[in-house]
C-alpha positions as CSV (number, residue, x, y, z in Angstrom):
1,X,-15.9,21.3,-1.8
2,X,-16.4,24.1,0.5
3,X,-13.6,25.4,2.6
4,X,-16.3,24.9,5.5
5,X,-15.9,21.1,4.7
6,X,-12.1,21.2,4.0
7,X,-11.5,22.7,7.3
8,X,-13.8,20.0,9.0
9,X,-11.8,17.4,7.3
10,X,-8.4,18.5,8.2
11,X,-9.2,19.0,11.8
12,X,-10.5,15.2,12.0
13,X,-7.1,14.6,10.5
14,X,-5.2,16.0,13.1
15,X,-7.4,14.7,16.0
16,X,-6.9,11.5,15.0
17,X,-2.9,11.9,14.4
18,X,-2.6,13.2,18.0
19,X,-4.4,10.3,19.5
20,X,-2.3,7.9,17.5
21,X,0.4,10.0,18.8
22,X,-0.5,10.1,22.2
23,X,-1.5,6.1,22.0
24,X,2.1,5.7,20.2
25,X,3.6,7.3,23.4
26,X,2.4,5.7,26.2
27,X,2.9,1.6,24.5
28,X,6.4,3.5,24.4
29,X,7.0,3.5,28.1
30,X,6.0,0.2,28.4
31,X,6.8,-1.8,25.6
32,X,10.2,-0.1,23.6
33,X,13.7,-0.2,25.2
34,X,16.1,2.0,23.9
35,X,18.4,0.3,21.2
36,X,21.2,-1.1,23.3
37,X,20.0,-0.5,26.8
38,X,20.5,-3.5,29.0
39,X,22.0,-5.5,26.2
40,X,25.0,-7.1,28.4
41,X,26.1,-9.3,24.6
42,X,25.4,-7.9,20.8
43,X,22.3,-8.4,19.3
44,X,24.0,-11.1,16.9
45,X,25.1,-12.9,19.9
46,X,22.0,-13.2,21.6
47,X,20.1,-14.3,18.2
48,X,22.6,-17.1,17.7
49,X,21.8,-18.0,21.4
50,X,18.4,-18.6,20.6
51,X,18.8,-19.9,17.4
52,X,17.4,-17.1,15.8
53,X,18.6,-17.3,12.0
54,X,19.0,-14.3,9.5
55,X,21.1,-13.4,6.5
56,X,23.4,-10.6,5.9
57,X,24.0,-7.9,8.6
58,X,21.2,-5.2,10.0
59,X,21.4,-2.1,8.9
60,X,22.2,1.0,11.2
61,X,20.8,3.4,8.2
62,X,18.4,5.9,9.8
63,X,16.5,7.5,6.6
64,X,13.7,9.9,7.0
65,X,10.2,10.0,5.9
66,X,6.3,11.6,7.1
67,X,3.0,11.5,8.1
68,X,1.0,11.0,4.8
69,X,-2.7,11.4,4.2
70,X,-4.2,10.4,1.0
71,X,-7.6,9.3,-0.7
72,X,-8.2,6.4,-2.0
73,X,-9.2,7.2,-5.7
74,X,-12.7,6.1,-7.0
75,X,-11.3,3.7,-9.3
76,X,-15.2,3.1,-10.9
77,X,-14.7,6.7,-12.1
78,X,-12.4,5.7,-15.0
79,X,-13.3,2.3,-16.0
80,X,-14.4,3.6,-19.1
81,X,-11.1,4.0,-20.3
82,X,-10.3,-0.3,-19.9
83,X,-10.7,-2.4,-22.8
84,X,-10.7,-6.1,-23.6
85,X,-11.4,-7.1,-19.6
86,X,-14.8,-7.5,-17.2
87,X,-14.7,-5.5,-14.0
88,X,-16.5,-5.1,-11.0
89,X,-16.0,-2.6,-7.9
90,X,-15.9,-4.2,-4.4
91,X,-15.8,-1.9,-2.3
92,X,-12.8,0.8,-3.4
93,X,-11.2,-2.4,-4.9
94,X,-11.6,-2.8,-8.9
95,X,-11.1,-6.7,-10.1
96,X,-10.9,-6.6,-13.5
97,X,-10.5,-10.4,-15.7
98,X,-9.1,-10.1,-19.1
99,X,-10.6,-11.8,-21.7
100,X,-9.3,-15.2,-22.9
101,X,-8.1,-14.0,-26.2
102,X,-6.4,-10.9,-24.5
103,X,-4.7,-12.5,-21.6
104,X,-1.2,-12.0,-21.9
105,X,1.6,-14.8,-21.7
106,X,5.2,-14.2,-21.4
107,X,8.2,-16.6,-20.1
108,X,8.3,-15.8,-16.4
109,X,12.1,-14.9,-16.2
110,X,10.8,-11.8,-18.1
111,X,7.5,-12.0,-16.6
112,X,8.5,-8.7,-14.0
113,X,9.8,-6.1,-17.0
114,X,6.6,-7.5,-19.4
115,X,4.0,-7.3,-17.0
116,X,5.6,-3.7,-15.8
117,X,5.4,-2.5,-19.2
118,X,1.7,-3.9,-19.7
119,X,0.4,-2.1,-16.3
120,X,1.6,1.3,-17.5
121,X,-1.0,1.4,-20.5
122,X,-4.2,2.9,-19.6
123,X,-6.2,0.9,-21.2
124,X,-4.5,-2.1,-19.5
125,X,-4.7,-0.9,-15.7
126,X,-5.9,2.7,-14.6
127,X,-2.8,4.8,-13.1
128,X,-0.2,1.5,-13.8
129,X,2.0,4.0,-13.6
130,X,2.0,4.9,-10.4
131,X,3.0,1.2,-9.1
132,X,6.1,-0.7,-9.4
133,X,6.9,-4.3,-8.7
134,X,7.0,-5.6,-4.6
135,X,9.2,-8.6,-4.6
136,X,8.4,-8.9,-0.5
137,X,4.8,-8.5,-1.5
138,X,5.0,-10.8,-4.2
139,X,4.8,-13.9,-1.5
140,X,2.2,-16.2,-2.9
141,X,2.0,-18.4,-5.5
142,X,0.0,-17.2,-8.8
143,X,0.7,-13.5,-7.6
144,X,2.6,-10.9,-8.6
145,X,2.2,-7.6,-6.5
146,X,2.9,-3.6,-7.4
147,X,2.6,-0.8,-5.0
148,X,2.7,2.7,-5.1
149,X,6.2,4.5,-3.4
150,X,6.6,8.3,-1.8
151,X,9.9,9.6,-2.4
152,X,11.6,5.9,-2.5
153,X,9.6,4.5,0.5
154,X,6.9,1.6,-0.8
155,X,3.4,1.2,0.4
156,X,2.7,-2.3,1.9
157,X,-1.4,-1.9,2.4
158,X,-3.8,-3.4,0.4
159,X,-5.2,0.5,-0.1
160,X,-2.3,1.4,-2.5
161,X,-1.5,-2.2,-4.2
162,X,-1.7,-3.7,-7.3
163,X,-2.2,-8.1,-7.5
164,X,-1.5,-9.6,-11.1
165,X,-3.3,-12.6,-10.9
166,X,-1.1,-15.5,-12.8
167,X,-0.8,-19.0,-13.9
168,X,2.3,-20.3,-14.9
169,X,2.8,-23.5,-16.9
170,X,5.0,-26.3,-17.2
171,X,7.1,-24.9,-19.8
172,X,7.6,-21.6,-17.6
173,X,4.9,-19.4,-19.6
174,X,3.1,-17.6,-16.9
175,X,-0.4,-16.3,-18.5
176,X,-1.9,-13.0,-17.0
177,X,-5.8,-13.5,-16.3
178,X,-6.9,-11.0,-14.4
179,X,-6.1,-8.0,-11.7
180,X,-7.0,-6.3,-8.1
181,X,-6.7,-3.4,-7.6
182,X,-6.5,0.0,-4.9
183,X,-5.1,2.8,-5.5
184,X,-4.7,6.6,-3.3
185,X,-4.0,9.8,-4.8
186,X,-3.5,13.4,-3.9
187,X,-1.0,12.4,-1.5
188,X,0.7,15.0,0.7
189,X,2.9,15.2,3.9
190,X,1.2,16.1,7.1
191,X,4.3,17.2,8.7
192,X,8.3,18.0,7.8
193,X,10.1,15.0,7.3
194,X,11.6,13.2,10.4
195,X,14.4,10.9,11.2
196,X,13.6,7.4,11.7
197,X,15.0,4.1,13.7
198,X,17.5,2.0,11.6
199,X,16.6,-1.8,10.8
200,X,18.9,-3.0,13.5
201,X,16.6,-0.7,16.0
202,X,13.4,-2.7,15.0
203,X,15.3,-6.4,15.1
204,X,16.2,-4.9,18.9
205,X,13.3,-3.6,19.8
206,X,11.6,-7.1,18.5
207,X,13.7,-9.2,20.3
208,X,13.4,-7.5,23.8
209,X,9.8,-7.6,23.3
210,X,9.8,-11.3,22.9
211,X,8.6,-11.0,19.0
212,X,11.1,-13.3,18.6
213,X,10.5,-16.7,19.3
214,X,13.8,-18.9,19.6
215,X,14.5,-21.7,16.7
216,X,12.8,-18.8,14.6
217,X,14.2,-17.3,11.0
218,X,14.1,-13.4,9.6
219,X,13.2,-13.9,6.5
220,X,12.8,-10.2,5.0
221,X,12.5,-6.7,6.5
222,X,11.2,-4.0,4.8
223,X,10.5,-0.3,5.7
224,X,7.2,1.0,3.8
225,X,4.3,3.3,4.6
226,X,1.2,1.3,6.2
227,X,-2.1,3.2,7.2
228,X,-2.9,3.9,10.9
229,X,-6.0,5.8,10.9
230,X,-8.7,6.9,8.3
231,X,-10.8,10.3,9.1
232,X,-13.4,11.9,7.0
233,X,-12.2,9.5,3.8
234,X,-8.4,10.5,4.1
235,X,-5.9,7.9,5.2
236,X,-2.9,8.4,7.2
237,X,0.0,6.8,6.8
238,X,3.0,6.3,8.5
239,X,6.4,4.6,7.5
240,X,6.5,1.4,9.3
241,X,9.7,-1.4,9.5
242,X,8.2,-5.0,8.8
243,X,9.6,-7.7,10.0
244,X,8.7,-11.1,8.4
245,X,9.7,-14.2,10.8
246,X,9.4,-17.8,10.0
247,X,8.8,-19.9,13.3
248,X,8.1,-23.2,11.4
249,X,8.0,-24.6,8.3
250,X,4.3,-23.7,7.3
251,X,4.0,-20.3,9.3
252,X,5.5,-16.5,8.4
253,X,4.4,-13.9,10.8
254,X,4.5,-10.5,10.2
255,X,5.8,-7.7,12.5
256,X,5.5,-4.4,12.5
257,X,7.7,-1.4,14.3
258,X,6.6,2.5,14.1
259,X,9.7,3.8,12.4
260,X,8.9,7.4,14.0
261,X,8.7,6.1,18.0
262,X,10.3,2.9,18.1
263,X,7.3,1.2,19.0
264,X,5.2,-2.2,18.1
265,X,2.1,-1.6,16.2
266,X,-1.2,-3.4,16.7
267,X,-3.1,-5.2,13.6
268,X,-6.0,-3.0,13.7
269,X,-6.7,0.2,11.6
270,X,-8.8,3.0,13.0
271,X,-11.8,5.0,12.3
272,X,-12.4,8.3,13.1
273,X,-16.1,9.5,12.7
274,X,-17.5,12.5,12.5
């Protein structure tokens, strides 16, 4: 690659991460109130007046973290280096299906520590290494998820996971079938690391945004990296509290708080063309 070409790229980087910014700053004056502010009773107080159930205590821990860019790897690249499995690309995803005689079965109390072990052989899984085992990812049934981390902060986005497909029997085998897969490399911090809100900011922050809803639960909160923007094939990522909140039996919705301003995040991941 030319340096013409890396120049381009990085400017397209930054572009992008000052509109985010700049997009990030004005939802700020509008929809984030200061952890605190106008808040006549405790959080826990006003939770319990709504119902609003939860387990343990929020945490007023404020870590730090960064803007990351990364590429997502071309995972077709080293399939030669698989055995005993079928694969096909979809996109930058690889789905690979072991063959009958090779699918490994384990009993599924030691299913995690097996499976880990199994991912980290190259010929298993291509950079296994790099992920470890998600229990908050690992929500649905016949799935067991492993994501990539930066400096003890997890990924949650499908472009640096890793889904075991599983069955598990009535004798409490579980029987690994098959695997999807993303995967970014040549990560790097766009900026120094910065301080970031605490859990307790987020719940707050939720709640006077009406994200909320009364009779509701908090099931889990986690603080990971998520991607924001992707620019000339490098993603940006920025660390992220989510905020998982049962409002009926059937239904988990999924919240998420910039960690850097404090602010609630839209669904939607952007593109910036050249």
């Amino acid at each position: 690659m030319d340096f013409r070409r890396i120049e381009l790229i990085f400017l397209f980087v930054f572009c992008g991460l000052n509109l985010f910014l700049y997009t990030s700053y004005k939802n700020s004056v509008t929809e984030t109130m200061t952890p605190e502010t106008n808040l006549s009773t405790t959080l826990e107080k006003r939770l319990a007046n709504d119902n609003i159930s939860y387990s343990g205590n929020f945490s007023t821990e404020q870590q730090s973290g960064y803007y990351l860019t990364g590429e997502q790897s071309n995972l077709f690249s080293k399939v030669n280096q698989l055995k005993n499995q079928s694969y096909k690309i979809e996109e930058n995803k690889l789905v690979g299906t072991f063959y009958t005689s090779e699918e490994v079965t384990v009993k599924s109390k030691d299913s995690k520590k097996k499976f880990g072990d199994f991912i980290k052989k190259p010929e298993n899984i291509i950079s296994g290494s790099s992920y470890t085992f998600s229990e908050k990812a690992s929500q649905v049934d016949g799935q067991l998820v492993y994501v990539e981390n930066w400096e003890g902060i997890p990924f949650n986005d499908d472009t640096a996971k890793l889904t075991l497909l599983v069955t598990e029997d009535s004798h409490k085998n579980m029987t690994l079938t098959g695997y999807e897969q993303e995967h970014i490399e040549n990560i790097e911090p766009l900026r120094e690391k910065q301080g970031l809100i605490s859990e307790r900011d987020a719940i707050i922050t939720l709640y006077m945004n009406m994200k909320l809803p009364a009779e509701s639960k908090i099931k889990w909160t986690q603080l990971a990296y998520t991607r924001i923007f992707t620019a000339q094939n490098k993603n940006v990522y920025i660390p992220v509290w989510f905020v998982a909140i049962q409002t009926n039996k059937s239904s988990v919705q999924v919240e998420r708080v910039n960690a850097f301003t404090n602010t609630i995040l839209s669904s939607s991941v952007s593109d910036v063309k050249k």
